[in-house]
C-alpha positions as CSV (number, residue, x, y, z in Angstrom):
1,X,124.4,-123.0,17.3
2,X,127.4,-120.2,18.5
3,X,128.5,-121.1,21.5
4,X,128.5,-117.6,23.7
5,X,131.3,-117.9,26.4
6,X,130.9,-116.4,29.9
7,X,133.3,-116.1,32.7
8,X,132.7,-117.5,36.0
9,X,136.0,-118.0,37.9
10,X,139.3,-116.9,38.0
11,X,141.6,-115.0,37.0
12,X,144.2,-117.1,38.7
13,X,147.5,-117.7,37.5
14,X,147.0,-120.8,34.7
15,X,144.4,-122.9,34.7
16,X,143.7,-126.4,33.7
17,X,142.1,-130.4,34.1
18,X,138.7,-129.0,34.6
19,X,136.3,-132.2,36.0
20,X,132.5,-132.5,36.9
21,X,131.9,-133.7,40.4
22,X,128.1,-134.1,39.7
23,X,127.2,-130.7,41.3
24,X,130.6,-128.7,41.1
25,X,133.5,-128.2,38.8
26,X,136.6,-128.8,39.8
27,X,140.1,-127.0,38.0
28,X,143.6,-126.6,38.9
29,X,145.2,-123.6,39.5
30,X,149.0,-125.3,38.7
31,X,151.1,-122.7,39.9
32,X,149.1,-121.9,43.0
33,X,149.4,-126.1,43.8
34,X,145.7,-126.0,44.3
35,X,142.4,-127.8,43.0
36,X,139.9,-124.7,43.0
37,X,135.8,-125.9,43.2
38,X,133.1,-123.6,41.1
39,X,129.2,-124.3,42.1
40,X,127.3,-123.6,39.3
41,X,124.3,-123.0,42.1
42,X,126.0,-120.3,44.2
43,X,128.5,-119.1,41.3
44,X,130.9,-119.2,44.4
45,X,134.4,-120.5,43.6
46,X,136.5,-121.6,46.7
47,X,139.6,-124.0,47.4
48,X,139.3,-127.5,47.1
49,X,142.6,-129.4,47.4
50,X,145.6,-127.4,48.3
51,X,149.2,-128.6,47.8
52,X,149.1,-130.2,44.8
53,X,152.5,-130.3,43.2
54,X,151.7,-128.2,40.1
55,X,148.3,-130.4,39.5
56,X,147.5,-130.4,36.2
57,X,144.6,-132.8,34.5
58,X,142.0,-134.0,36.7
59,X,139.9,-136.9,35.9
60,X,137.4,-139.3,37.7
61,X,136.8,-143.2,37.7
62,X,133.7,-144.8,37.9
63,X,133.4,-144.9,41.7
64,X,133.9,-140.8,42.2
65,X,137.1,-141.1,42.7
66,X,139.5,-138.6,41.7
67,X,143.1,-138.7,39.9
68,X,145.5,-136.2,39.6
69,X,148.8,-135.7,37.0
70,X,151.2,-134.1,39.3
71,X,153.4,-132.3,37.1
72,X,155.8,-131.1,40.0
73,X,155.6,-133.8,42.3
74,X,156.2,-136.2,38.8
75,X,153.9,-138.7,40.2
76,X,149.5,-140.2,39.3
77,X,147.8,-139.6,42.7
78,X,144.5,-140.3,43.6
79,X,142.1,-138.9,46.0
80,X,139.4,-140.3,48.0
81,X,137.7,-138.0,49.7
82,X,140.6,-135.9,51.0
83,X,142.9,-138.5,51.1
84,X,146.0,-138.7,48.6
85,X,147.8,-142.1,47.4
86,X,150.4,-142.2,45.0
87,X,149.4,-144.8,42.6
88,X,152.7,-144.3,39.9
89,X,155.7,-142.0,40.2
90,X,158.5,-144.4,38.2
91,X,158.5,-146.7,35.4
92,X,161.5,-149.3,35.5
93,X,163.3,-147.8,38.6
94,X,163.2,-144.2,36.8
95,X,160.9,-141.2,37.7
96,X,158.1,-140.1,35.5
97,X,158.9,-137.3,33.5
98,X,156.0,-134.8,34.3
99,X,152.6,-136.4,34.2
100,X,149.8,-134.1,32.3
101,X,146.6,-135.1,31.2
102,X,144.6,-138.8,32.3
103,X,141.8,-140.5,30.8
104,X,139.7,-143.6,32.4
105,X,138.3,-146.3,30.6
106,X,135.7,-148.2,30.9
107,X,137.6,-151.1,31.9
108,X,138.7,-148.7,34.6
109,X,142.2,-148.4,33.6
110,X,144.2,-145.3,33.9
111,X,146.1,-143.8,30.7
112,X,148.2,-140.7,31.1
113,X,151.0,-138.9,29.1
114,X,154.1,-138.0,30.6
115,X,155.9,-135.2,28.8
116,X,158.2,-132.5,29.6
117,X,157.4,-128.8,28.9
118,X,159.1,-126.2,29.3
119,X,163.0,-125.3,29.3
120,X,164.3,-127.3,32.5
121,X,165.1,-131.1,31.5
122,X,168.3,-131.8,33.1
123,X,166.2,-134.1,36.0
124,X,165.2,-136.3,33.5
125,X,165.7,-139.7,34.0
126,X,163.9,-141.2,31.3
127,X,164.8,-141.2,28.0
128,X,161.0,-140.7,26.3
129,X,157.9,-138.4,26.6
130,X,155.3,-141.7,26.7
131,X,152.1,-142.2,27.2
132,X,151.6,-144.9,29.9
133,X,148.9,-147.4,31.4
134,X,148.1,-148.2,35.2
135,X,146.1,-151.1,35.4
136,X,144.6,-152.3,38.5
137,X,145.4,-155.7,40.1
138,X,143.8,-158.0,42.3
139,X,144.3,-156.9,45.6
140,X,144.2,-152.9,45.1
141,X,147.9,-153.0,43.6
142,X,148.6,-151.3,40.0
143,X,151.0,-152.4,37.1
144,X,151.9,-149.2,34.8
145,X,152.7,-150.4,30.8
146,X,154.4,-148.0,28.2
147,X,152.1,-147.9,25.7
148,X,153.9,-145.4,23.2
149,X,157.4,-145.4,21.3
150,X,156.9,-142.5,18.7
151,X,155.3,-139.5,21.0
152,X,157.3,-136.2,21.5
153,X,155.4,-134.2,24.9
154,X,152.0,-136.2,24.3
155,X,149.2,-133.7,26.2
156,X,145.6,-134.5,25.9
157,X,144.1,-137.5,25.6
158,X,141.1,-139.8,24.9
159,X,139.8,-143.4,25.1
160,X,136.6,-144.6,22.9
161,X,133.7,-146.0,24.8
162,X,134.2,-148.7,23.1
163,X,138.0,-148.9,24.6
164,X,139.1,-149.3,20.9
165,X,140.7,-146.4,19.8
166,X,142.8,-143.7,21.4
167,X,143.0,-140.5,21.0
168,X,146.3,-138.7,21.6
169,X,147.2,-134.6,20.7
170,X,150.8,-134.8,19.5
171,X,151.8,-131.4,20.8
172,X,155.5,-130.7,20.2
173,X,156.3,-127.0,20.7
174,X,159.5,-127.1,18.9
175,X,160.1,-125.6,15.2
176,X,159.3,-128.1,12.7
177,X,157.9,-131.1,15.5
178,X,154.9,-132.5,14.7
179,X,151.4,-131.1,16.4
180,X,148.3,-133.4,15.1
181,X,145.6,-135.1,16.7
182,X,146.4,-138.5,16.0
183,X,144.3,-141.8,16.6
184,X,145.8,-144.9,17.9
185,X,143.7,-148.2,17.2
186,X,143.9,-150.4,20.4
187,X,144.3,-154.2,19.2
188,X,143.2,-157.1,20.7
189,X,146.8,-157.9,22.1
190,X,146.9,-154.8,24.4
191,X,149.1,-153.3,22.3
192,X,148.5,-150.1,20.4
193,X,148.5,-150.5,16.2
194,X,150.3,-147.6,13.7
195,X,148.7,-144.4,14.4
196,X,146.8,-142.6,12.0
197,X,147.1,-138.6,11.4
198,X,143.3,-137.2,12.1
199,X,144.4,-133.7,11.7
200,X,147.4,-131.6,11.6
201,X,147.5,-128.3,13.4
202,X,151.4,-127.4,12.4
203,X,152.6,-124.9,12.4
204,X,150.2,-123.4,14.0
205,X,149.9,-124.3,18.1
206,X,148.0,-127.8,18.6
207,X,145.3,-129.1,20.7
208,X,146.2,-129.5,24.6
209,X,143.0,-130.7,26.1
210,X,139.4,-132.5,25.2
211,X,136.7,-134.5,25.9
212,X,134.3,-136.8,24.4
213,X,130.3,-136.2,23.4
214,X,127.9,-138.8,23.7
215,X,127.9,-139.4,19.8
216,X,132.0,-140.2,19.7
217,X,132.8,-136.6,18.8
218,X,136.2,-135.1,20.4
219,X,135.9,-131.6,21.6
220,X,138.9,-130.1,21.9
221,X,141.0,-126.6,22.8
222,X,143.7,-125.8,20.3
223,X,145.2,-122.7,18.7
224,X,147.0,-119.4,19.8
225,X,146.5,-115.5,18.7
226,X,149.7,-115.8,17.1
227,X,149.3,-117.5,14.1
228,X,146.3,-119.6,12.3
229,X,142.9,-119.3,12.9
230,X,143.5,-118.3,16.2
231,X,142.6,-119.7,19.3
232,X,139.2,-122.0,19.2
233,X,137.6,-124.8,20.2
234,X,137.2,-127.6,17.7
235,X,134.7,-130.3,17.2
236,X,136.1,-133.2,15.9
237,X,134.1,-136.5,14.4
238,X,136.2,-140.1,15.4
239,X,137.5,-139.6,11.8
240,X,138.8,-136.4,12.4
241,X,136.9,-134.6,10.3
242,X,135.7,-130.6,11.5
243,X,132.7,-130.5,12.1
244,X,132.4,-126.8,14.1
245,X,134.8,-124.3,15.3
246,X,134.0,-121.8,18.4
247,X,136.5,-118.7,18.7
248,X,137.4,-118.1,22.2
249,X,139.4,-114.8,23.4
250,X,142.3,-116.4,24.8
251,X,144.1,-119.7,24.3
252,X,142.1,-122.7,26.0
253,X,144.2,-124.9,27.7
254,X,141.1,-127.8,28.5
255,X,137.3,-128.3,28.7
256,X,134.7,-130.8,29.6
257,X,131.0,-131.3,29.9
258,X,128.8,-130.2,33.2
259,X,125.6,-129.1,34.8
260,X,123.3,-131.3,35.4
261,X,122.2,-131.9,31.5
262,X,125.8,-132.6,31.0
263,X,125.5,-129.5,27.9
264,X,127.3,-126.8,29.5
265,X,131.3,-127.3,28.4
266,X,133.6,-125.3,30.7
267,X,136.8,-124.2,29.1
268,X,140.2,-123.4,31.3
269,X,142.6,-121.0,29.2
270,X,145.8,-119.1,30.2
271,X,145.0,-116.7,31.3
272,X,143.7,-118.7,34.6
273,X,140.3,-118.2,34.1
274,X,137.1,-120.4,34.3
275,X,135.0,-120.0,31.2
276,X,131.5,-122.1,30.2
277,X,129.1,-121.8,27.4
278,X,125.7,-123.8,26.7
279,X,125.4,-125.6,23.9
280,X,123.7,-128.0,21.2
281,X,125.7,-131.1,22.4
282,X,125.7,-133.7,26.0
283,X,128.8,-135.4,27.4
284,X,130.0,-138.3,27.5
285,X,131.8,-139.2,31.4
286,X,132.6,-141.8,33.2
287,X,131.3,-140.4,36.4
288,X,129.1,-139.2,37.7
């Protein structure tokens, strides 16, 4: 089945972290500092969330409620309703780097990466691009765990249903860095195992968002105009293996299932558009 893309929001500045609500979509205009809200009902598109802190990926938990990877204020939020808490914004006395994509569990724990893009690292303070952990505690309190040593500016990630595998995109701009999709097994000691390469994109620009079907399979946006196959959205089996492509005009920067069938993906890109296609497949969320 081609996968026929229409657009139904935007253009904005640079879009991203789009997120199903149950009857609206939710994406984040980053530069703008704003969570934007599309109604597939009305095709009306209006402000959601305002002041943001460069808001990138959006994800919910099991209860509706929503996290957010603030990139600018360098700090996991989460949103109940309209109200904000910061959940993480340091790991051992030292800020986060630049929180960018999140993915929830089923055991309802909270993984994100923590990369810096871009030219401006003199504020770091810590000394890796990680992916971490927040794990709730009794009492409504969170721990946070590092639980990689070998990423380089980790951006879009995955847990298996089965909480037994991760899936990280290894998405290192820099000449001659590595830019695969990489699986992590998760063993039984909470620690991640050796990672094993699924699929290399180099040199060629590598996957920055995705999402899961309902059979396992990773849907993903990767690739650029300027070199490779251009930019697409993949389908990828847990092995890694390709199982379709879908050309899309301009490079996608994330997607995920909605409507109420969960079978339409929408697709952010950068040109800070809104983009969704029907299609053959259902996805797999956590909420609603």
């Amino acid at each position: 089945m081609s996968w026929e893309f229409e657009r139904v929001a935007g253009p904005y500045q640079f879009t991203e972290g789009p997120a199903w609500d149950g009857t609206g979509m939710l994406f984040t205009d980053i530069p703008n500092n704003r969570i934007m809200r599309f109604d597939p009902e009305t095709g009306e598109t209006a402000e959601h969330i305002s002041k943001t802190n460069e808001g990138n990926g959006l994800m919910f938990d099991k209860d509706g409620l929503l996290y957010v990877c603030e990139g600018g204020g360098r700090c996991m939020s989460r949103y109940d309703g309209s109200t904000r808490t910061v959940r993480c914004d340091s790991f051992e006395g030292k800020r986060l780097n630049s929180p960018n994509d999140c993915a929830v569990d089923t055991q309802g724990r909270v993984w994100f990466t923590d990369p810096r893009y871009g030219g401006n690292r003199e504020d770091m303070e810590l000394s890796h691009e990680s992916i971490f952990r927040l794990d709730p505690q009794d009492g409504g309190s969170w721990s946070i765990k590092r639980m990689t040593f070998d990423t380089t500016r980790p951006n879009g990630l995955l847990v298996s249903p089965d909480c037994k595998t991760l899936f990280v995109a290894q998405s290192d701009p820099g000449e001659s860095e590595k830019r695969e999709l990489r699986g992590y097994p998760i063993n039984d000691d909470d620690t991640l195992g050796d990672y094993e390469i699924l699929h290399t994109f180099f040199p060629h620009r590598g996957i920055d968002g995705m999402c899961l079907d309902v059979e396992g399979n990773l849907v993903a946006t990767a690739g650029w105009s300027q070199s490779g196959p251009g930019p697409m959205i993949y389908v990828f089996a847990p092995s890694g293996r390709v199982l379709e492509t879908h050309p899309v005009e301009v490079n996608p920067t994330n997607c995920t299932f909605g409507d109420s069938d969960l079978q339409t993906l929408y697709v952010t890109n950068a040109a800070g558009e809104l983009l969704r296609a029907r299609t053959d497949r259902k996805g797999w969320l956590i909420y609603p």
